[in-house]
N, CA and C atoms as an extended XYZ file, in Angstrom:
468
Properties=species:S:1:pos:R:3:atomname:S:1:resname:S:1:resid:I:1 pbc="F F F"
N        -1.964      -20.833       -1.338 N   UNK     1
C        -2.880      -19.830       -0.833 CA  UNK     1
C        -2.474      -18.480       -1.413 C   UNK     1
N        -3.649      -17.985       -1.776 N   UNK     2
C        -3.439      -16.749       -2.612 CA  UNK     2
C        -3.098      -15.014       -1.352 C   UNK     2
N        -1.964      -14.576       -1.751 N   UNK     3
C        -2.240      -13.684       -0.282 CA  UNK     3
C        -2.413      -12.001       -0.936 C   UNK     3
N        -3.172      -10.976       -0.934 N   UNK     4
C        -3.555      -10.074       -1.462 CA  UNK     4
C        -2.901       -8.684       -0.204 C   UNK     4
N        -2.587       -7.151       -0.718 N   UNK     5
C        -2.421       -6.569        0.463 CA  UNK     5
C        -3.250       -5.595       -0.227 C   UNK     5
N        -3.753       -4.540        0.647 N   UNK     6
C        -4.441       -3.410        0.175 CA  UNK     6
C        -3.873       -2.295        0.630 C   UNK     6
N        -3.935       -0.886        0.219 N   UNK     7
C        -3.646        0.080        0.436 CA  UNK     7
C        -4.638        1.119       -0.053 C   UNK     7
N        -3.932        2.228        0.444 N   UNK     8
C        -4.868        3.384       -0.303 CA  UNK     8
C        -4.038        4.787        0.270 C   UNK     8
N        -3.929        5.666       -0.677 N   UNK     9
C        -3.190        6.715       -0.267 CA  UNK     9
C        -3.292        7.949       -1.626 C   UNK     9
N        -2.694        9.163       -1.165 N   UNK    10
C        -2.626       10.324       -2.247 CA  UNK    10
C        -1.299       10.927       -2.356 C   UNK    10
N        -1.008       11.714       -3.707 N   UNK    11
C        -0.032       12.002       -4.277 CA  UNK    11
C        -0.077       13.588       -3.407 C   UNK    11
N         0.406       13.727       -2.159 N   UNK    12
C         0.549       14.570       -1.244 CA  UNK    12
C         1.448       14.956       -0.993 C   UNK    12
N         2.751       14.140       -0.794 N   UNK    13
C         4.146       14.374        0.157 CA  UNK    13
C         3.504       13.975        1.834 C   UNK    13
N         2.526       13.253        2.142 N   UNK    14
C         1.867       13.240        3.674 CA  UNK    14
C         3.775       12.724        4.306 C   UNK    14
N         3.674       13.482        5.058 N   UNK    15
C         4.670       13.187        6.286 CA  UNK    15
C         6.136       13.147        5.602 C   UNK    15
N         6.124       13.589        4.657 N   UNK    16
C         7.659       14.038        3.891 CA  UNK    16
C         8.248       13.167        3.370 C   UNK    16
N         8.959       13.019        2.489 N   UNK    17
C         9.800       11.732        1.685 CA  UNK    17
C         8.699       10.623        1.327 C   UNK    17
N         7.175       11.291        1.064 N   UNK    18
C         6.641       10.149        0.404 CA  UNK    18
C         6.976        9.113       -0.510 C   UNK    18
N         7.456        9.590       -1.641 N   UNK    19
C         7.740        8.869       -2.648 CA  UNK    19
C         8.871        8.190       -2.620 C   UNK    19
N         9.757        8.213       -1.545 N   UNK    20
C        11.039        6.944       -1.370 CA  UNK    20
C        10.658        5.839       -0.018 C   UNK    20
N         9.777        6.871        1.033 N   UNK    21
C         9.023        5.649        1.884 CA  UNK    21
C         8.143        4.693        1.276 C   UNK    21
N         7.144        5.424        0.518 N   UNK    22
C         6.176        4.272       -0.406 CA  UNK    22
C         7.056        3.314       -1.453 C   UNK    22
N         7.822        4.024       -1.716 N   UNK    23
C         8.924        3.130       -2.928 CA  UNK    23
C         9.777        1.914       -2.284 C   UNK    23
N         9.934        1.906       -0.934 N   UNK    24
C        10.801        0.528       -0.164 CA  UNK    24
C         9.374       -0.258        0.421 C   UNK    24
N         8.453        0.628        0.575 N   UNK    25
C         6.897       -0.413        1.181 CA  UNK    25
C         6.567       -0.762       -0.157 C   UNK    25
N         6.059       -0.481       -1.220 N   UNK    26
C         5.366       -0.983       -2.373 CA  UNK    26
C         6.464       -2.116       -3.114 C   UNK    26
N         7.831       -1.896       -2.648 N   UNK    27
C         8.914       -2.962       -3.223 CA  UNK    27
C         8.710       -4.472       -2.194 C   UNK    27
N         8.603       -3.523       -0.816 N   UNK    28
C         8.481       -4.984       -0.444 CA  UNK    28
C         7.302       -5.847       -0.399 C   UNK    28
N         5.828       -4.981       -0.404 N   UNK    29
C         4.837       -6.243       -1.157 CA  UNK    29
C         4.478       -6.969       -1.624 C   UNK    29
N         5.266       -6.218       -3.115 N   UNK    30
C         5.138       -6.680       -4.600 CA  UNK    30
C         5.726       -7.546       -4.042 C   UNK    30
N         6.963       -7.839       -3.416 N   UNK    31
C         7.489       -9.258       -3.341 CA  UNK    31
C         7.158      -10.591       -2.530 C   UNK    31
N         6.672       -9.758       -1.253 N   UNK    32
C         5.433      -10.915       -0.520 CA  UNK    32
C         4.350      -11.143       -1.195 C   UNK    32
N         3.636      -10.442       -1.375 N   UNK    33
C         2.251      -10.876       -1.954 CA  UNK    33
C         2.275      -10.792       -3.113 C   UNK    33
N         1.095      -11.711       -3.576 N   UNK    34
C         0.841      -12.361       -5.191 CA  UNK    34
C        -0.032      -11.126       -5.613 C   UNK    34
N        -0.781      -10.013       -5.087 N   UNK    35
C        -1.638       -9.742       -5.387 CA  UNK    35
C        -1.714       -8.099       -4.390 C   UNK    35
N        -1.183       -6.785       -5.114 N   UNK    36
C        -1.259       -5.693       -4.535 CA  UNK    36
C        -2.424       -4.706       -5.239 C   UNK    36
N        -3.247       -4.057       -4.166 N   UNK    37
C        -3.999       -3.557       -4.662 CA  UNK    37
C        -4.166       -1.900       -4.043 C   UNK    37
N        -3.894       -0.912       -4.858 N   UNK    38
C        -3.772        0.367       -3.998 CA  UNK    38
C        -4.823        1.427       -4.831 C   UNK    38
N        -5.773        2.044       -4.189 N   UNK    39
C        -6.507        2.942       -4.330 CA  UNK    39
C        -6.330        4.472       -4.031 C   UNK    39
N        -5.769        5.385       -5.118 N   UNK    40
C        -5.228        6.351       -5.238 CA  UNK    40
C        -6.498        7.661       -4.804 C   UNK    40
N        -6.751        7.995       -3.365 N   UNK    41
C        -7.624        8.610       -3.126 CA  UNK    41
C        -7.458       10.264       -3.717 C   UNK    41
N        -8.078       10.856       -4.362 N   UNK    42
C        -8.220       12.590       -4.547 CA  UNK    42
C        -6.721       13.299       -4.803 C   UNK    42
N        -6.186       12.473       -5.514 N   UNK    43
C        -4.973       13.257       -5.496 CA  UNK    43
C        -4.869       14.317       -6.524 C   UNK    43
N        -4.787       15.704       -5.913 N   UNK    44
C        -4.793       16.806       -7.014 CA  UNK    44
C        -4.550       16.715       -8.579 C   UNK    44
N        -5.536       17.387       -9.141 N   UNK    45
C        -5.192       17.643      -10.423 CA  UNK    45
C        -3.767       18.050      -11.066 C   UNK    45
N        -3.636       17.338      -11.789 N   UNK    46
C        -1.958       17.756      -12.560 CA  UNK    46
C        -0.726       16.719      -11.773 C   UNK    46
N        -1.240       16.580      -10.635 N   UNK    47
C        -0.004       15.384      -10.162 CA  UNK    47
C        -0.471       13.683      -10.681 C   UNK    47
N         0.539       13.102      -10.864 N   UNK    48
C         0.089       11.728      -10.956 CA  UNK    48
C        -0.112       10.737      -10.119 C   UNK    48
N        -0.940       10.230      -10.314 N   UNK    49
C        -0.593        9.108       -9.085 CA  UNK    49
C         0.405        8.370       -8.590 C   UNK    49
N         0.443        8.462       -6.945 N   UNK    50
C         1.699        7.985       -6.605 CA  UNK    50
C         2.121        6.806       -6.936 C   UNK    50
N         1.887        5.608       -7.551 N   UNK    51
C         2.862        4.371       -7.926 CA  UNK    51
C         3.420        4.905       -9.171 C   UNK    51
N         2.904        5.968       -9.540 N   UNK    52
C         3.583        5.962      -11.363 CA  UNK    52
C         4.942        6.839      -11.102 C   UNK    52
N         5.124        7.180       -9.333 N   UNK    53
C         5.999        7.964       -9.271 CA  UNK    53
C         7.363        7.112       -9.068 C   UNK    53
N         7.176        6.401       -8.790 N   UNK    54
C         8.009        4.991       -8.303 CA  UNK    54
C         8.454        3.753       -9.057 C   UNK    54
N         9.522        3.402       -8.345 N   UNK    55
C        10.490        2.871       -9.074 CA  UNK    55
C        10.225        1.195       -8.701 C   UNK    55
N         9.466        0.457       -9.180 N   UNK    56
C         9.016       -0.585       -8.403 CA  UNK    56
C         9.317       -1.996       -9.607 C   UNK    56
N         9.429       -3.154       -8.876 N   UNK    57
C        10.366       -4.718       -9.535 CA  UNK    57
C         8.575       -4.948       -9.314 C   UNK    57
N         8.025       -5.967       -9.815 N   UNK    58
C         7.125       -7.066       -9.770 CA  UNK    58
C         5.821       -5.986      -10.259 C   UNK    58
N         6.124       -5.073      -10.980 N   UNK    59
C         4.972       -4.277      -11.125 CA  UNK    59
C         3.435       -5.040      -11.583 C   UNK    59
N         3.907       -5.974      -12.348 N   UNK    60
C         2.858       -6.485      -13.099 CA  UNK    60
C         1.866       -7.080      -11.718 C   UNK    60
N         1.986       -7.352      -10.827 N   UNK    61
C         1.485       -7.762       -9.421 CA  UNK    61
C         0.651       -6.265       -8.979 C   UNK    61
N         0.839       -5.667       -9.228 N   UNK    62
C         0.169       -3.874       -8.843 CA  UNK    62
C        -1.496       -3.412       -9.736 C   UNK    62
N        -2.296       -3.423       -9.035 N   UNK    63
C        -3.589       -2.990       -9.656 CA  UNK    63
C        -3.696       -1.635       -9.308 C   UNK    63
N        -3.654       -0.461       -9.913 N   UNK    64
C        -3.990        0.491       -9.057 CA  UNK    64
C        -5.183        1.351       -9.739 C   UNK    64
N        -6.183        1.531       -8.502 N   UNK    65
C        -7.900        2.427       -8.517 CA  UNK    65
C        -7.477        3.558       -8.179 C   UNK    65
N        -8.160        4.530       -9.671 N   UNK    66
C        -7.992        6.254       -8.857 CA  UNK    66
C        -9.118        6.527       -8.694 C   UNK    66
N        -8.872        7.480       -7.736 N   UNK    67
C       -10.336        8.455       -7.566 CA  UNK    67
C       -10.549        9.463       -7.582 C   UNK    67
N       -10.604       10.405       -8.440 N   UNK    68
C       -10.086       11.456       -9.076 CA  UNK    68
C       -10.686       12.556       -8.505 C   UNK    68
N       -10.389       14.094       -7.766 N   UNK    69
C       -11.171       15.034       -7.505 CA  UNK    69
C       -12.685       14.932       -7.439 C   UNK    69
N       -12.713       14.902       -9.125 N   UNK    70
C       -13.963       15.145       -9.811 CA  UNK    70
C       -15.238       14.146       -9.415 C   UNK    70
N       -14.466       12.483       -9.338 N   UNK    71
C       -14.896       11.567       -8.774 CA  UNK    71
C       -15.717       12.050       -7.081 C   UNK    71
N       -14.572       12.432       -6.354 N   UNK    72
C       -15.009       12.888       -5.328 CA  UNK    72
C       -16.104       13.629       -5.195 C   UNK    72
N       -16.124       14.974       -5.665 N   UNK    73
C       -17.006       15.759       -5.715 CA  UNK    73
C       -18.523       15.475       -6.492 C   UNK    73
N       -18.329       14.404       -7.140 N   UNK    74
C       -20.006       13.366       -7.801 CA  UNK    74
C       -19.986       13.012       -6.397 C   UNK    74
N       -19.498       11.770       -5.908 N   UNK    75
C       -19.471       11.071       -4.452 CA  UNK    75
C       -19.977       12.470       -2.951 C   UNK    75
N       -19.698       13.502       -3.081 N   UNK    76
C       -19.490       13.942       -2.086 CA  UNK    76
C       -20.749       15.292       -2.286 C   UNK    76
N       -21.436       15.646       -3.332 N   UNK    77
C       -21.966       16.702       -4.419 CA  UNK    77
C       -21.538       18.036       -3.740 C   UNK    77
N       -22.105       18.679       -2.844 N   UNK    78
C       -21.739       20.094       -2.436 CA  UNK    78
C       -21.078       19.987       -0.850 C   UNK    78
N       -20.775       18.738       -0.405 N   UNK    79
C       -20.574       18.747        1.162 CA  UNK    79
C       -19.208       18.642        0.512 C   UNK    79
N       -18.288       19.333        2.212 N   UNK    80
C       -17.012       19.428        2.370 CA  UNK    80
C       -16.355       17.847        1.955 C   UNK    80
N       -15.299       17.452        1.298 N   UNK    81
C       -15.054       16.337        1.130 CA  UNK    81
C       -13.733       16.411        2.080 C   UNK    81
N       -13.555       15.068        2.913 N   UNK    82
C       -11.940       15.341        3.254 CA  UNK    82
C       -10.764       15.034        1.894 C   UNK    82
N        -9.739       15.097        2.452 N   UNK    83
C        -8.663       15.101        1.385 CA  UNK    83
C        -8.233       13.651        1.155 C   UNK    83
N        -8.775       12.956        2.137 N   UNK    84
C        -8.142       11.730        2.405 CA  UNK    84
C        -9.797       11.087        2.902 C   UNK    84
N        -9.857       10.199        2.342 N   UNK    85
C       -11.366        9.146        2.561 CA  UNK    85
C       -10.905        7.824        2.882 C   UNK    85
N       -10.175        7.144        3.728 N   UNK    86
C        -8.952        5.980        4.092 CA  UNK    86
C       -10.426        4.894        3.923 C   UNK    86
N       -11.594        4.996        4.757 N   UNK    87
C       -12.839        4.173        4.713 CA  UNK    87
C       -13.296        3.554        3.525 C   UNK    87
N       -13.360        4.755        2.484 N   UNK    88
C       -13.976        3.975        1.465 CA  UNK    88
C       -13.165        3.852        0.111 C   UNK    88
N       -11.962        4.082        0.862 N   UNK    89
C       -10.652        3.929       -0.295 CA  UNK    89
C       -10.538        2.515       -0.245 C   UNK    89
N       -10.489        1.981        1.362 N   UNK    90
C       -10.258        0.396        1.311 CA  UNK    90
C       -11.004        0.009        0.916 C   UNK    90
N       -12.079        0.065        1.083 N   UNK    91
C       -13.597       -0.620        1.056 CA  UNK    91
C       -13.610       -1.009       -1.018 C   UNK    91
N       -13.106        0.306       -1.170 N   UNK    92
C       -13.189        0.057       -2.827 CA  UNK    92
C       -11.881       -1.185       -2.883 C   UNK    92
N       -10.854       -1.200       -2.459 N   UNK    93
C        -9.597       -2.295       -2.422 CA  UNK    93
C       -10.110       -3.532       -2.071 C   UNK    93
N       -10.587       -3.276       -0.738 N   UNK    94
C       -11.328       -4.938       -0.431 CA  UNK    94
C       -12.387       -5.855       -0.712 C   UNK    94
N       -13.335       -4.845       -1.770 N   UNK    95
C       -13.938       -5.765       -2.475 CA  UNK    95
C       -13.531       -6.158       -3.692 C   UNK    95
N       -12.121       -5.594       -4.244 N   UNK    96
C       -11.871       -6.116       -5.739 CA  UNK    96
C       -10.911       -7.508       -5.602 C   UNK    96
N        -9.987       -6.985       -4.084 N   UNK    97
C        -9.118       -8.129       -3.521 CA  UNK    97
C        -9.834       -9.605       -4.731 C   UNK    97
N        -8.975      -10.545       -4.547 N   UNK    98
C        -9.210      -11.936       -5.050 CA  UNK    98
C        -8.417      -12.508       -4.248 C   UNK    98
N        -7.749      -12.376       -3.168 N   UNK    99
C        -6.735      -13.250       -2.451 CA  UNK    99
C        -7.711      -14.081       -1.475 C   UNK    99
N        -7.133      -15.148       -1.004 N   UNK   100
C        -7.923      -16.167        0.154 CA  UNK   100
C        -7.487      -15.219        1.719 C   UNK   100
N        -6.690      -14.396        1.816 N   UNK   101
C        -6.071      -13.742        2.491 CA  UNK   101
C        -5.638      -12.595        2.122 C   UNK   101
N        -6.479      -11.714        2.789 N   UNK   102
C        -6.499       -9.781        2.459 CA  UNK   102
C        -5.776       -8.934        3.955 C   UNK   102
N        -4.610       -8.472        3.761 N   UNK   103
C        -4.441       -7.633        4.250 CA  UNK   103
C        -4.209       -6.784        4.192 C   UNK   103
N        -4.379       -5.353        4.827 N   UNK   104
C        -4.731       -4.110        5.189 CA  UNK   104
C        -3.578       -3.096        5.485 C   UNK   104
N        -2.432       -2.864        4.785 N   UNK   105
C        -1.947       -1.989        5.437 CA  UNK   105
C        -1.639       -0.456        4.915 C   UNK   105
N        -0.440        0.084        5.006 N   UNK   106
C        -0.315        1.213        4.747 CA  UNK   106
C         0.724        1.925        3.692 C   UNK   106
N         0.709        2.971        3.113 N   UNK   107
C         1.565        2.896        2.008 CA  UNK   107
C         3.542        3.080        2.238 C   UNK   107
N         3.827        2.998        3.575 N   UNK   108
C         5.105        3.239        4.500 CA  UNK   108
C         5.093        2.148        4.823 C   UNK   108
N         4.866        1.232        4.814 N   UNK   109
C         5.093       -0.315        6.056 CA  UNK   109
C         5.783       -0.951        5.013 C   UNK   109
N         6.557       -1.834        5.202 N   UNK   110
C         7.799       -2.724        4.830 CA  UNK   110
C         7.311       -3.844        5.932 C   UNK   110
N         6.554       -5.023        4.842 N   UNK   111
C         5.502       -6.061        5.200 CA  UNK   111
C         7.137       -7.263        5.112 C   UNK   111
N         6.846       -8.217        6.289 N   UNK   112
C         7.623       -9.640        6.306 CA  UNK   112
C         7.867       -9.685        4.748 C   UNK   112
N         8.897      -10.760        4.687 N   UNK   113
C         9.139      -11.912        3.483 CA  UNK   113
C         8.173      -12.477        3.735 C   UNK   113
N         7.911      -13.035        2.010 N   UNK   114
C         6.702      -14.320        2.052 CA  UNK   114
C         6.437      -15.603        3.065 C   UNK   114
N         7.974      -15.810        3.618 N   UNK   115
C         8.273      -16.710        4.352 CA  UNK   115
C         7.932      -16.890        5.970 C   UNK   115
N         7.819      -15.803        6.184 N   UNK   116
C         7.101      -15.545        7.462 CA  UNK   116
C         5.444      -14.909        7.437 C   UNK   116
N         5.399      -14.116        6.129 N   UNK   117
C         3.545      -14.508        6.068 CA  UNK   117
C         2.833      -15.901        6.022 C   UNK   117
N         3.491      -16.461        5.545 N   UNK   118
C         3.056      -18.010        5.444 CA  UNK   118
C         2.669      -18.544        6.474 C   UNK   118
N         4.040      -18.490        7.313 N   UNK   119
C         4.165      -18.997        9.002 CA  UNK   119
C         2.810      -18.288        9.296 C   UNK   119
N         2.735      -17.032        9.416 N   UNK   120
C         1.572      -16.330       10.565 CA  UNK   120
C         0.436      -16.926        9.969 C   UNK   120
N         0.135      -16.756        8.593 N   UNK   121
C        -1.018      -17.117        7.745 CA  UNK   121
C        -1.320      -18.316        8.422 C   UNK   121
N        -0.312      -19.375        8.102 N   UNK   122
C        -0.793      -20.910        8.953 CA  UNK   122
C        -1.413      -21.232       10.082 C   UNK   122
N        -1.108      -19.898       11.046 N   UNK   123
C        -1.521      -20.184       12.400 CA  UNK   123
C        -2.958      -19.705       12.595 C   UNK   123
N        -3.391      -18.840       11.769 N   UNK   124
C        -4.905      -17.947       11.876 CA  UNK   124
C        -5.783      -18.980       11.757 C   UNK   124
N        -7.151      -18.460       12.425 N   UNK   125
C        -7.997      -18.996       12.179 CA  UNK   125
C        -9.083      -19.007       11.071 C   UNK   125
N        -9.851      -19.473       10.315 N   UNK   126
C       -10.926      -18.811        9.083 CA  UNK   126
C       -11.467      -18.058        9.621 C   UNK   126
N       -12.046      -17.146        8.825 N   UNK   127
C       -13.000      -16.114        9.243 CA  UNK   127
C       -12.942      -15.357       10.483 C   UNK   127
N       -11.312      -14.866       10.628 N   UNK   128
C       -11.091      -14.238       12.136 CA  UNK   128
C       -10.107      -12.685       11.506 C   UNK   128
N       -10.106      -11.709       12.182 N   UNK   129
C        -9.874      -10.742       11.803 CA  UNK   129
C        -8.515      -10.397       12.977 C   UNK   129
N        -7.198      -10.599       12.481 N   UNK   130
C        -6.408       -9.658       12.889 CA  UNK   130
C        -5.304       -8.547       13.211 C   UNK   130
N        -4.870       -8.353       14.093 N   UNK   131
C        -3.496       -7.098       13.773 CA  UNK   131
C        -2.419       -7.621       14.382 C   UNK   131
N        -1.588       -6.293       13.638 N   UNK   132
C        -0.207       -7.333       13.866 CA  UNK   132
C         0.830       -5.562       14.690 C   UNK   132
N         1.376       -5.553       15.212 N   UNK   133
C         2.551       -4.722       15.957 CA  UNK   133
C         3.053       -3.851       15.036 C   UNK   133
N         3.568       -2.883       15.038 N   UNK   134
C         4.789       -2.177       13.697 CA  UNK   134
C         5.500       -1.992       14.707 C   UNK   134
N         6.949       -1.707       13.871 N   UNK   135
C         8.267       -1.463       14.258 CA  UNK   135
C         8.252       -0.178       13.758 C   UNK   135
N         8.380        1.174       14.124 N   UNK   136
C         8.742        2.311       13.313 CA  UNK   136
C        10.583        2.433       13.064 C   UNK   136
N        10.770        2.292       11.882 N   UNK   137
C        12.040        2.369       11.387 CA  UNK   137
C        11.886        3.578       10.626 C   UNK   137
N        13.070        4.293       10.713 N   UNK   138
C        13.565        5.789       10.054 CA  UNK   138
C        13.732        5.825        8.901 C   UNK   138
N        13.221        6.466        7.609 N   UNK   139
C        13.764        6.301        6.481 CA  UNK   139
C        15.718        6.381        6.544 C   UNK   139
N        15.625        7.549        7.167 N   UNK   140
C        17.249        7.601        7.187 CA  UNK   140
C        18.476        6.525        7.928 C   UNK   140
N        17.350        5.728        8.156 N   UNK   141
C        17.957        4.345        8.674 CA  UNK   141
C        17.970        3.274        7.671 C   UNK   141
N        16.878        3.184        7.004 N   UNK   142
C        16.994        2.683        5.694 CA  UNK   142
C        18.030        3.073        4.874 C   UNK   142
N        17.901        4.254        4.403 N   UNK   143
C        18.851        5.094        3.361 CA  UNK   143
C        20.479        4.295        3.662 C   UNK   143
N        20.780        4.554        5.286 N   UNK   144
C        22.448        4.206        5.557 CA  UNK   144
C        22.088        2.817        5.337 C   UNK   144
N        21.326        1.728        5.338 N   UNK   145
C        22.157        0.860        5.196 CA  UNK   145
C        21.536        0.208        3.989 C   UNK   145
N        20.988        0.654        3.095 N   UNK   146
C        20.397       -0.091        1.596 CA  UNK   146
C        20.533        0.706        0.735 C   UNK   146
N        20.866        1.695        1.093 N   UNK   147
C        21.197        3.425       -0.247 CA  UNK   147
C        20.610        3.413       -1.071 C   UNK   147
N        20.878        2.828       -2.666 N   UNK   148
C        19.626        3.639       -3.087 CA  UNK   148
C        18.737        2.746       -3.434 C   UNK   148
N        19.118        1.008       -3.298 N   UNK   149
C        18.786       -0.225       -3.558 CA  UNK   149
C        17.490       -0.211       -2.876 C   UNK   149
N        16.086       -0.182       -3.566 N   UNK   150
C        14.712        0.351       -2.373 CA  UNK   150
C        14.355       -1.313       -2.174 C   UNK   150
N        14.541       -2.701       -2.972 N   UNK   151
C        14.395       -3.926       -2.778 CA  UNK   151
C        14.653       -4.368       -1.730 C   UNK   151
N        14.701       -3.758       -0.462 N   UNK   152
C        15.206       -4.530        0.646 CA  UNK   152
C        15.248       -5.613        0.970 C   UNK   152
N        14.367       -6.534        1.061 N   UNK   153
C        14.099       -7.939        1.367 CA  UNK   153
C        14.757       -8.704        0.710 C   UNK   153
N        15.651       -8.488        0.043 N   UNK   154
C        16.383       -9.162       -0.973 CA  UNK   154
C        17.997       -9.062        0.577 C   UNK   154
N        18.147       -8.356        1.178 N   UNK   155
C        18.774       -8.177        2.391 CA  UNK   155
C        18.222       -8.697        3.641 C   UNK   155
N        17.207       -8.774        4.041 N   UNK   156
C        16.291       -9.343        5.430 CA  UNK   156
C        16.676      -10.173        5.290 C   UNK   156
């Protein structure tokens, strides 16, 4: 079974230490899922998009959609655009998905080993939609005990 995750996010700094939180979540995908797909919403001119900022193993598993200002502002013509469009960032992710199994999360989450998606995967039903709990863990809880090693799951 093919398992796909989606994301979508911008080259912001949102909520500080972007680029080493997304760098231990986008490490541990790539390694659960066969199939990552992240849609780089409006991220200012002159910055790059955030996966190119990152230091990531299984890259070749990584599709990533931008959507560039300019993009926006065709999409949006003279109305206020937000900075962040999370709706139709996925929406662009979840219809390119190819997995038998699409999930939805965020560019900070540090997703199970394959080994326990499997398990949950097994138990779902077809055509049923659902969510799962987070644990909020501290980057600086990460940091002390994996330093600069962002592969975690290679430790879980």
């Amino acid at each position: 079974m093919k398992l796909t995750t989606i994301c979508c996010g911008r080259n912001d700094d949102y909520g500080g230490h972007l680029v080493e939180r997304a760098t231990y979540a986008f490490n541990s995908m790539l390694k659960t899922f066969d199939e990552v797909i992240y849609v780089d919403w409006n991220t200012d001119e002159g910055k790059k998009v955030l996966t190119d900022e990152l230091v990531l193993k299984n890259r070749e598993k990584l599709t990533v959609y931008e959507v560039t200002p300019s993009m926006v502002k065709d999409i949006m013509g003279d109305e206020p655009a937000q900075s962040m469009c999370e709706v139709m960032a996925r929406n662009i992710a979840i219809r390119r998905a190819t997995g038998d199994v699409i999930v939805s999360t965020n560019i900070d989450i540090i997703v199970p080993p394959r080994e326990q998606m499997d398990i949950l995967v097994s138990k779902m039903k077809p055509n049923q939609f659902y969510t799962v709990a987070r644990h909020d863990v501290h980057l600086h809880d990460l940091q002390k005990v994996f330093g600069d090693d962002m592969d975690i799951q290679d430790k879980i």
